[in-house]
MARBA-3410 file (N, C-alpha, C, O; in Angstrom, 1 decimal):
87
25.8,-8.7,14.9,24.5,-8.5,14.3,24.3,-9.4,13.1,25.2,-9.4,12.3 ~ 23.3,-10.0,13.0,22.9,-10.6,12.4,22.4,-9.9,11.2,21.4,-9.2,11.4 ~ 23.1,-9.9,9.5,22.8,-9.3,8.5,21.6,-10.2,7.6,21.4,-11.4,8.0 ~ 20.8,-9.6,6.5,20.0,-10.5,5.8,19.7,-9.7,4.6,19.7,-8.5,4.6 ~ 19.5,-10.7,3.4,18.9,-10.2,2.3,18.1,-10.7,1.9,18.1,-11.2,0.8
16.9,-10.7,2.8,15.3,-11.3,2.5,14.6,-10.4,1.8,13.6,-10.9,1.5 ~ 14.8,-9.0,1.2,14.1,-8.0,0.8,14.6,-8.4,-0.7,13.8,-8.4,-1.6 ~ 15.9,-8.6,-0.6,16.5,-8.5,-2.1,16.3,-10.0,-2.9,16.2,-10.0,-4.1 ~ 16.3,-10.8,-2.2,15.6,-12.3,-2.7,14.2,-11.9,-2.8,13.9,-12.1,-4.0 ~ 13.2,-11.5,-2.1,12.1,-11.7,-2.0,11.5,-11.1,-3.5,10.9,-11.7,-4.3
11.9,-9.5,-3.5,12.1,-8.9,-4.7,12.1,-9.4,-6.2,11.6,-9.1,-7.3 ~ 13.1,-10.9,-5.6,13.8,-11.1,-6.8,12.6,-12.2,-7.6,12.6,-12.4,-8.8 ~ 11.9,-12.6,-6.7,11.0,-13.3,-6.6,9.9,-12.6,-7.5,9.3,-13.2,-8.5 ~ 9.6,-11.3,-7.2,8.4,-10.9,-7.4,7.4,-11.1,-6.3,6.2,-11.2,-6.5 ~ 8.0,-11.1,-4.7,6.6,-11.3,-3.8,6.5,-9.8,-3.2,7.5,-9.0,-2.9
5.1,-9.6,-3.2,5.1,-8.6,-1.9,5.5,-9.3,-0.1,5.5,-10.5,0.3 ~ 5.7,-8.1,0.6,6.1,-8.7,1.8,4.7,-9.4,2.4,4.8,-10.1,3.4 ~ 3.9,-9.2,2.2,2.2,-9.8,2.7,2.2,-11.1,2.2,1.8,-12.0,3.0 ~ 2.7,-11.5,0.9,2.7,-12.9,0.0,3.9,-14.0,1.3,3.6,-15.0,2.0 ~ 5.1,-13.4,1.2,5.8,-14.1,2.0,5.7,-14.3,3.1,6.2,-15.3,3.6
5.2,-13.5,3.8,4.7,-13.1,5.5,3.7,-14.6,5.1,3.9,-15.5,5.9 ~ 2.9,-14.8,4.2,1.9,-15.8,4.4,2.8,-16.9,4.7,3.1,-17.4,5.8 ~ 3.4,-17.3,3.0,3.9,-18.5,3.2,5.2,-18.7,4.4,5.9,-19.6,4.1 ~ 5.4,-18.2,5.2,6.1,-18.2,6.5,5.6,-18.3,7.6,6.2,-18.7,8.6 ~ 4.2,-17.8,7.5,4.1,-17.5,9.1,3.9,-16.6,10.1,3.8,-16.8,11.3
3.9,-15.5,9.5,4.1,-14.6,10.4,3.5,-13.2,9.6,3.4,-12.8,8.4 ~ 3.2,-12.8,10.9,2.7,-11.0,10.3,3.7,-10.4,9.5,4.9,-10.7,9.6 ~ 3.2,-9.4,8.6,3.5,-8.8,7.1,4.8,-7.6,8.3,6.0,-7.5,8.2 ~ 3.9,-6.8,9.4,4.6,-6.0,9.9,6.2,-6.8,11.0,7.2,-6.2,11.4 ~ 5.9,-7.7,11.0,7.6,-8.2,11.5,8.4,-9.0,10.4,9.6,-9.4,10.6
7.8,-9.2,9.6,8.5,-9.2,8.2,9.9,-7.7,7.8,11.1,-7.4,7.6 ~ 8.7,-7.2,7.9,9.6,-6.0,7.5,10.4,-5.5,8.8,11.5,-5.1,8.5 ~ 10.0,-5.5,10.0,11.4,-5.5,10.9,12.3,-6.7,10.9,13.1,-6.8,11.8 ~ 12.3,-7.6,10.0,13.3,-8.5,9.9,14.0,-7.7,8.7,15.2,-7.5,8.9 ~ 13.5,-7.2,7.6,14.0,-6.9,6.1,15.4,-5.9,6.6,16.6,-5.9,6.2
14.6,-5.1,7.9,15.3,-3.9,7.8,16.4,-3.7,9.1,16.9,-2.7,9.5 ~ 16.5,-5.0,9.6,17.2,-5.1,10.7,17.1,-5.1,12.3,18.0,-5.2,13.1 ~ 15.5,-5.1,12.3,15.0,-4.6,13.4,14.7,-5.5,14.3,13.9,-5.3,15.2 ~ 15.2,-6.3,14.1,14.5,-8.0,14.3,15.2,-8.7,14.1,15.9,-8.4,13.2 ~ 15.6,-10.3,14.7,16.3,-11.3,14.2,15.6,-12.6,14.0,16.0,-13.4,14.9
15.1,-13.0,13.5,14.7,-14.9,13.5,15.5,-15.7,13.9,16.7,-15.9,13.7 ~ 14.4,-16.5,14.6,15.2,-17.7,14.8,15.7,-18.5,13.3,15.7,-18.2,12.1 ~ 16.1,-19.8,14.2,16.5,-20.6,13.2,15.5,-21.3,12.6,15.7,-21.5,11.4 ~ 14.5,-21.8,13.1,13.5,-22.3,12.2,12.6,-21.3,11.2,11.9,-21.8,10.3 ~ 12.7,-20.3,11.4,12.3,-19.2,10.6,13.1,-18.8,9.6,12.6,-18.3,8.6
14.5,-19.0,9.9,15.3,-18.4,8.8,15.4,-19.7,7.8,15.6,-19.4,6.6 ~ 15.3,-21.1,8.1,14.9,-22.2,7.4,13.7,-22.3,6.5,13.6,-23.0,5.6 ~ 12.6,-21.4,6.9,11.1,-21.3,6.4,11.1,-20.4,5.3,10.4,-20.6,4.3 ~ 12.3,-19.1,5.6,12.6,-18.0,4.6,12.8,-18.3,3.4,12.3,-18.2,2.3 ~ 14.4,-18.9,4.0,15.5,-19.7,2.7,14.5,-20.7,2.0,14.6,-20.8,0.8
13.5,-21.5,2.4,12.7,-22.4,1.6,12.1,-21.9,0.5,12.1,-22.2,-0.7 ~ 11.1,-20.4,1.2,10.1,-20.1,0.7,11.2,-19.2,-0.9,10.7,-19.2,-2.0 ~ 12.0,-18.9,-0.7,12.6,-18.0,-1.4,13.2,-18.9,-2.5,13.3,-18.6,-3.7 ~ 13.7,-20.1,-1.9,14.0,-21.0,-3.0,15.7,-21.0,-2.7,16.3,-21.8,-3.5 ~ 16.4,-20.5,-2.0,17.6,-20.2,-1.8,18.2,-20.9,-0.3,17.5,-20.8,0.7
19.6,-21.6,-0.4,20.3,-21.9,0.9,19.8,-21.0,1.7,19.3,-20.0,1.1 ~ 19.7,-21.1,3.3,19.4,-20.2,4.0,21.2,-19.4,4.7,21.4,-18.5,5.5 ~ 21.9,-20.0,4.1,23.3,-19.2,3.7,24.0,-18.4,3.0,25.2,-18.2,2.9 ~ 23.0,-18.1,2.4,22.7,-16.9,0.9,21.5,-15.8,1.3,21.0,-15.1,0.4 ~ 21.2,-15.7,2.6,20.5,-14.7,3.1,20.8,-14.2,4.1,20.5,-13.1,4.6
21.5,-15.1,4.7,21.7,-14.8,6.4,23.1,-15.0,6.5,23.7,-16.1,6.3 ~ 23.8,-13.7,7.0,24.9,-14.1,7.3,25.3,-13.0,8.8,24.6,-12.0,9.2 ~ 26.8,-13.6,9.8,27.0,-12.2,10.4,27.7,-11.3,10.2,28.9,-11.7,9.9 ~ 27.6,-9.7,10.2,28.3,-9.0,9.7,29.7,-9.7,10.4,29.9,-10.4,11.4 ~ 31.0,-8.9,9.0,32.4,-9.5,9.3,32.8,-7.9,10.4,33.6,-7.8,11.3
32.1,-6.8,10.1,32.3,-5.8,11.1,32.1,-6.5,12.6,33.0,-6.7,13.4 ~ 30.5,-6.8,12.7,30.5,-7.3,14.3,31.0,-8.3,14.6,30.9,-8.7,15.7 ~ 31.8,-9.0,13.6,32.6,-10.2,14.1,33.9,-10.0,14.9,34.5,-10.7,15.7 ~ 34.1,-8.4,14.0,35.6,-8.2,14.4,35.7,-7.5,15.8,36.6,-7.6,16.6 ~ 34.6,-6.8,16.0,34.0,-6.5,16.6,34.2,-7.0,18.3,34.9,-6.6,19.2
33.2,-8.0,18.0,33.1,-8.7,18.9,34.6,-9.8,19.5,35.1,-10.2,20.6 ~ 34.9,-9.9,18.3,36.4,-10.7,18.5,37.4,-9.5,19.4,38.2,-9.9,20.2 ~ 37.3,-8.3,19.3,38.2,-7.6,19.6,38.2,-7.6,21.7,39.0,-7.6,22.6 ~ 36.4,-7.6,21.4,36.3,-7.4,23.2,36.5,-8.6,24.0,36.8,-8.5,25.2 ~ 36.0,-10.2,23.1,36.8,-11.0,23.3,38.0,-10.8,24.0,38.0,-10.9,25.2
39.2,-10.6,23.4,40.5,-10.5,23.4,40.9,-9.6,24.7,41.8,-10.0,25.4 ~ 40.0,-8.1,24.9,39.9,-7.4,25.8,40.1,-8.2,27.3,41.1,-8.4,28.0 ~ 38.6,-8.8,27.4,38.3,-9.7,28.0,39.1,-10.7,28.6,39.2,-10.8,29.8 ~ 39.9,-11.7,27.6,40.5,-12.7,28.3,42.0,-11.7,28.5,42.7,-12.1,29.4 ~ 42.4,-10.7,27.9,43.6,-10.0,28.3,43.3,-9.1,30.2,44.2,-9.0,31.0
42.1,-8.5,30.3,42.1,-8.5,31.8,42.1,-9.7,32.6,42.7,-9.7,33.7 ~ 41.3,-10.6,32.2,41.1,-11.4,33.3,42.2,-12.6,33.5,42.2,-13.4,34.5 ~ 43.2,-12.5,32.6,44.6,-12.9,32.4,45.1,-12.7,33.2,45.6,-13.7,33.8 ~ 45.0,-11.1,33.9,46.0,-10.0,34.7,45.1,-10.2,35.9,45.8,-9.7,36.9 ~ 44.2,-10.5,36.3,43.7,-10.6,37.2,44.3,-12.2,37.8,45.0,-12.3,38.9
44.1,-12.9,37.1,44.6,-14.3,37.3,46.0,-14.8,37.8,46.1,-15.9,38.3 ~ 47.0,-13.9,37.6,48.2,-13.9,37.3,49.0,-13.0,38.7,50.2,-12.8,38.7
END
């Protein structure tokens, strides 16, 4: 899952989410399903964010190290069956 702290930059800023929704692009209401997780942007959007905010777009956007481990784990699952299948 793709984590973000566009609420807490934006904040920091002083924008409402209507101000930044402008300078981005996009409706105020998927704004805020991006803030709160509900939603993911692409990459040229997450580039438009990080601009508008004034910040790397690697200081907002990161992936959780939970769903990494996560995901790494079923990886492992994964190539460990199909290992035994192969074999």
């Amino acid at each position: 899952m793709l984590e973000n702290k566009i609420a807490e930059y934006r904040k920091n800023k002083k924008l409402i989410q209507q101000e930044l929704a402008d300078m981005v692009g996009i409706q105020r209401p998927y704004l805020s399903e991006l803030e709160n997780g509900k939603n993911e942007p692409g990459g040229l959007l997450m580039l438009k964010i990080a601009k508008a905010l004034g910040v790397d777009v690697n200081e907002i956007f990161f992936i959780s190290s939970v769903q990494y481990k996560e995901h790494d784990s079923h990886s492992e699952d994964y190539y460990a069956s199909n290992s035994k299948l192969a074999g």
